[in-house]
Steps between C-alpha positions, in 0.01 A plus 500: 500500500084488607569169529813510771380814640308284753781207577725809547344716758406164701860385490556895619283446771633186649850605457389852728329225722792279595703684804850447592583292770675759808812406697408348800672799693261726392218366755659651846183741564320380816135408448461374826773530797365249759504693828508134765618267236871412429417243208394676233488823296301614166668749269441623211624755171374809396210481240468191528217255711729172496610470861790221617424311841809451661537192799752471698587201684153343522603192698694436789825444543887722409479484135447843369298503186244731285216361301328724220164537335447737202163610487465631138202741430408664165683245267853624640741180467711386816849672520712380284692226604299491828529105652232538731076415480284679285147575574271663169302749673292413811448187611176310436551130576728444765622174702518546884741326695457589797141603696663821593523639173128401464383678778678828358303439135235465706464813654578660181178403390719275208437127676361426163823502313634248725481191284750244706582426810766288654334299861122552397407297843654760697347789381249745761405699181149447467519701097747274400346245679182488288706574206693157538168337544364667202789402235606863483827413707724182550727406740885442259666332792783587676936494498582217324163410449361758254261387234618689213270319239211645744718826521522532091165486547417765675651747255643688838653867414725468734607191838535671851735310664595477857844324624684472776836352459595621131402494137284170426725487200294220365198671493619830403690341188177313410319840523744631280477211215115520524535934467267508845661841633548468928609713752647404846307698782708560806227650755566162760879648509391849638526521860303835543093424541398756269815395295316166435191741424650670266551306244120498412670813264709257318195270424287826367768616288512178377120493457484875342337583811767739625309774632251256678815296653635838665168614639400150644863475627479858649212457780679127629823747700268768565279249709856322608662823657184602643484161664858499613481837679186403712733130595798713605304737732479223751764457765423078484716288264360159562772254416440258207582125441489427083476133320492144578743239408542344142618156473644528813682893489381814585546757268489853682511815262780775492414815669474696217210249302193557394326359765719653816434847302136387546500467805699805629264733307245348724656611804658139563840381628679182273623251766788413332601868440877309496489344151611817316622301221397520144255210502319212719719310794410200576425463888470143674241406742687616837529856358137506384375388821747810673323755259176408491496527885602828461210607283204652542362367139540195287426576120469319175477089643497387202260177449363523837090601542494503842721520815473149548614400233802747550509325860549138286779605257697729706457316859801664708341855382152454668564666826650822304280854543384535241355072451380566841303880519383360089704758301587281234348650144604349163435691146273210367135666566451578118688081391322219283478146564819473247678709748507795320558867643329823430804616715763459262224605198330846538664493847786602244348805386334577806780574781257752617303206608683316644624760714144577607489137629814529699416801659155356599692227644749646718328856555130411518410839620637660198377264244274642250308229394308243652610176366809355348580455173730256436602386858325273704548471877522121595250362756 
């Protein structure tokens, strides 16, 4: 008896050690209701720190569909039969997919976790940046080009992945043979600014950060509002012209985007206030022509530095206002030579930013800063 005395009390322990796996249905309690977001939600169950990040619909398009991470904390097993990604506690390698979500690991002070990245060449992040250059981080590719002997290698925690059309079933399924836990992020999907913001919360719950995710994300709308009530105290709604053609089409934006939002919190009028629809409407040349001549602005020309080279590729446009007086800005002041965008990066996160630029551009005499950020005006 000495002699199994021991084995017995260890085998006692363990057993005490192993907990049951709850029903799935058990983890309704909100951890974190977003309050501008309409993509996600983190809930949890009482006495326990294991949350569940629920996505919904993080791509474009009609089909309606949830994905599902279980973060398990403390040893606690996933639900049982729960078919969706499991993360073991917090995050410590992860694989970025898109710049955005490195910009929000960023500014929670975890850039070092990031271990992959999908598009290094296009990258503003100077921390990641020098982390590429230094080995610490590799670039894994990108769609159907993703490296997974260089992914293996990485020993990621967990792939955030960023789509736009639907599941990349091929990649997910390979995730899934190889055990690499993902998650779809749907922050490109939201069409509220601080929306888009918000899902900085999503990447610190993810990172065990969630206390520092919901005070960094808690000064970005305070700024925002503030911002928006000094636009709308002005009488003036210049009228704004948005986009340039691609392969041969103009895409104009809905009127309830993220980027007509934008610009009506800055005390701006959309052009094409008309396109009420659901998503971009393609315009032709003749119509472009009729509502750029109506504007008092011309924003986001993409590919073109300066107004003559907006003269060259859009010819018929030249003797518009806004060509003419110079009010032609694009969003490329913070871009690299590979044509990447600090817009679309921190510009992400940072809504209150970009706001501060419009503003400056349209109401000078309210602006509160002296430079822009992440527009340029062409010259």
């Amino acid at each position: 008896m000495r002699r199994l005395l021991p084995l017995l009390c260890g085998l006692l322990l363990a057993a005490c050690g192993q907990r049951a796996a709850r029903p799935i249905g058990d983890f309704t309690l909100p951890v974190y209701t977003p309050r501008y977001a309409s993509g996600f939600e983190i809930t949890g169950a009482a006495g326990s720190r294991s949350t569940l990040v629920t996505v919904h619909n993080p791509w474009y398009g009609d089909e309606v569909t949830d994905q599902y991470l279980f973060i398990a904390r403390d040893g606690e097993p996933a639900p049982a039969g729960f078919e969706g990604q499991v993360l073991r506690d917090e995050t410590r390698r992860v694989v970025c997919m898109s710049g955005s979500y490195i910009a929000m690991l960023d500014a929670l002070g975890a850039a070092d976790r990031v271990v992959g990245v999908s598009g290094a060449q296009y990258l503003i992040n100077e921390t990641l940046r020098r982390r590429i250059a230094r080995g610490e981080a590799a670039d894994v590719g990108f769609d159907s080009n993703v490296d997974f002997e260089r992914l293996m290698a990485l020993r990621p925690d967990l792939v955030m992945l960023f789509g736009i059309g639907g599941a990349d079933t091929a990649l997910t399924g390979k995730l899934r043979e190889l055990g690499i836990p993902y998650l779809y992020m749907g922050e490109h999907c939201e069409e509220s600014p601080l929306g888009k913001s918000e899902w900085v919360v999503v990447a610190a719950e993810i990172a065990g950060l969630r206390t520092e995710g919901s005070r960094l994300f808690a000064a970005i709308p305070e700024r925002y509002e503030r911002l928006r009530a000094l636009a709308q105290q002005t009488a003036a709604r210049p009228r704004v012209m948005l986009n340039t053609p691609y392969r041969d089409t103009w895409f104009m934006p809905a009127r309830n985007s993220y980027m007509v939002r934008l610009l009506e919190d800055a005390g701006a009028r959309y052009v094409f206030e008309e396109n009420t629809a659901t998503q971009t409407l393609p315009i032709d040349i003749e119509q472009a022509y009729y509502l750029t001549s109506k504007s008092d602005f011309w924003l986001n020309v993409s590919g073109c530095n300066t107004l003559d080279e907006v003269r060259r590729q859009n010819p018929r446009l030249a003797d518009t206002p806004p060509v003419r007086e110079g009010r032609v800005y694009d969003n490329n002041r913070r871009r690299n030579a590979a044509g990447g965008s600090d817009f679309w990066e921190s510009g992400v996160l940072r809504p209150d930013r970009v706001l501060a630029d419009l503003v400056h551009i349209f109401h000078p005499e309210l602006s509160e800063t002296d430079e822009l950020y992440y527009y340029r005006q062409l010259e």
